[in-house]
C-alpha positions, -999 to +999 in steps of 0.1 A: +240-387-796+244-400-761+260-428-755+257-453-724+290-465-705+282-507-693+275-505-648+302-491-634+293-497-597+270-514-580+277-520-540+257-510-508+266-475-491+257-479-454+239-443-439+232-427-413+217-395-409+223-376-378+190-354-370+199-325-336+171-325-312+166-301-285+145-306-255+128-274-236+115-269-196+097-247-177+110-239-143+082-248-119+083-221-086+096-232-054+083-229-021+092-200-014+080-183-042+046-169-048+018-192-060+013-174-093+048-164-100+068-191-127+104-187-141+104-195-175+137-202-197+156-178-220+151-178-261+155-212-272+191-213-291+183-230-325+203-266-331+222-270-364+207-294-386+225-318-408+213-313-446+191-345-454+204-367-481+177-364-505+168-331-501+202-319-508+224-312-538+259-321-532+294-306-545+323-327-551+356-314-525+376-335-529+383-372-543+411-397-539+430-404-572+446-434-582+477-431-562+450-425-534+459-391-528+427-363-519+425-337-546+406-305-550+380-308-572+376-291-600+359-259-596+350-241-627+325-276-640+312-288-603+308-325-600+272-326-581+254-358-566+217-361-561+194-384-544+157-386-554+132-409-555+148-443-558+170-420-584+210-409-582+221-388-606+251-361-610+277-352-632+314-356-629+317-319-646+317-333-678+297-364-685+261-370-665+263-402-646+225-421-633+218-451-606+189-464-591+192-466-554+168-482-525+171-471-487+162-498-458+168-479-425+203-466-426+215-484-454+216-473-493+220-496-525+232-485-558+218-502-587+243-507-619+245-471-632+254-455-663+269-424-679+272-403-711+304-405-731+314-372-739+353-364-743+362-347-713+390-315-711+408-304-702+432-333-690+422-325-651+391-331-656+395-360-672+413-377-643+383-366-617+360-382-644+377-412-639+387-409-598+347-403-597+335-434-615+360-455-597+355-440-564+317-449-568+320-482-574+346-491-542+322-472-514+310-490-487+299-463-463+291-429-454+299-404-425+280-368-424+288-347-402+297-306-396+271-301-433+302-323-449+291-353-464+322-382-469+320-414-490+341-444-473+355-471-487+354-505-467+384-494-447+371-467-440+394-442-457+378-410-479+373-421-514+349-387-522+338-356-497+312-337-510+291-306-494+254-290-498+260-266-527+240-231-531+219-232-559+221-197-582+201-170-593+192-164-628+199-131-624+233-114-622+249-146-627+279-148-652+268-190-666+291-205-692+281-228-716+287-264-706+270-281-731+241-272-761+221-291-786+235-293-818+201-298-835+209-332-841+196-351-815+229-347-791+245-326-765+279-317-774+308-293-754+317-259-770+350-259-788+389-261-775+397-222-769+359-211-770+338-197-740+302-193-746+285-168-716+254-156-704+241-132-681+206-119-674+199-089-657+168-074-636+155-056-671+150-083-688+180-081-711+202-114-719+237-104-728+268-123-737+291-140-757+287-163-783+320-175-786+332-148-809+305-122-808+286-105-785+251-108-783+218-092-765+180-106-765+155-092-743+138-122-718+104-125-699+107-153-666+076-161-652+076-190-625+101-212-643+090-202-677+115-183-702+105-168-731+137-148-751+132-124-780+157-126-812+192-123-803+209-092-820+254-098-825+281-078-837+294-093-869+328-099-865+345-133-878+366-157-866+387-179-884+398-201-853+393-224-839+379-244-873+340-241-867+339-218-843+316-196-867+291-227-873+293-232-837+278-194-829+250-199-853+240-229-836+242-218-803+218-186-810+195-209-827+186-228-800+182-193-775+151-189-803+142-223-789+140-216-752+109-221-731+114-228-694+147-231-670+158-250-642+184-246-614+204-274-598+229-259-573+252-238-599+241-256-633+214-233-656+191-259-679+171-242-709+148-265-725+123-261-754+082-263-750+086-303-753+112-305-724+142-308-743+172-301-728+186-271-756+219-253-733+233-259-700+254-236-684+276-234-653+283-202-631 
């Protein structure tokens, strides 16, 4: 089951988003030109934009840890931020985190947030769980600029520096398993020394591993719907790690379950008919 951590951060973040604008002019003719002649400019050389902070998923970069040194983020589970609708949620690459927010002009407030309480490894990850969480609650500000997005603390210093990520495609994507549910009402991480893949091609097939077989199930995507046939294995068994077998079953269970997808930045979510979330994957 999910559990809820008490608020873990609750100040104001002061914005401002910097929008490019470009002005244009016509040339009007001199007097010594000809009355029906005009001089028009060249092509018009398109302005970068700044990515707009709802309409954006953001990637962690970086974060400050608790000596207050900036560390790369952990790549291979990406902590993502989003702002929607009153609405901040993300995850830190392991554990899903929630706020409400409000914007007045340029400035935005965080409401007490949440997050789930999954256990969170390996160690690294861990410690950006934690820098995260921390981090959230001690910023103060915000400065975006070059498509880089930087949360500031009330001195000003970096606490977390984030970028627009590039959502995937369905298709020739290798996604491993972040997280699936175990049937019993909860989302739970694959086991220590387990890796749990998927990969769907452009005929329709669905082939990976289950953690200690291979498996293939033919798939139908149409508009956010997914519909998968029976997964076929090999038949192989694993001793370890302890569960690892009961683990596989389960996981090919709920592929049976599947009825639509959705695609934030690099994280794959298959949920049933009822919109429950069943798998999500990484790439």
């Amino acid at each position: 089951m999910k559990n809820i951590l008490p608020s873990w951060f609750g100040r104001s973040l002061a914005l401002t988003v910097l929008v490019g604008s470009s002005l244009g002019a016509i040339a009007l003719p001199s007097a010594a030109q000809s009355p029906t002649q005009l001089s028009f400019p060249g092509p018009e050389i398109p302005m970068a934009m700044q990515p707009d902070l709802e309409q954006t998923t953001w990637q962690l970069v970086s974060y400050r840890n608790a000596n207050g040194e900036a560390v790369t983020a952990w790549n291979e589970r990406p902590a993502t931020f989003q702002f929607e609708a009153g609405r901040v949620t993300g995850t830190t690459g392991c554990n899903r985190f929630f706020s409400g927010y409000t914007l007045a002009g340029d400035r935005l407030t965080l409401a007490p947030g949440g997050s789930t309480l999954m256990a969170c490894f390996p160690e690294a990850l861990a410690q950006q769980e934690a820098a995260i969480l921390a981090g959230l609650s001690a910023v103060a500000s915000y400065d975006l600029a070059a498509g880089e997005l930087r949360l500031l603390d009330r001195e000003g210093s970096v606490v977390l520096s984030l970028a627009p990520q590039v959502a995937a495609a369905l298709t020739h994507t290798e996604w491993t398993l972040t997280v699936y549910n175990n049937g019993q009402g909860g989302l739970v991480t694959p086991l220590l020394d387990t890796t749990i893949t998927a990969t769907f091609d452009d005929a329709g097939q669905l082939f990976g591993s289950a953690g200690c077989n291979t498996y293939r199930a033919d798939f139908e995507n149409t508009d956010g719907t997914l519909s998968l046939g029976a997964a076929a294995s090999t038949r192989r068994f694993c001793a370890a790690p302890d569960g690892v077998m009961q683990q596989e079953q389960a996981f090919l269970a709920v592929l049976a379950e599947v009825a639509s997808y959705t695609i934030s930045g690099n994280q794959l979510t298959l949920q049933s008919a009822d919109g429950t979330t069943l798998a999500q994957f990484s790439s």
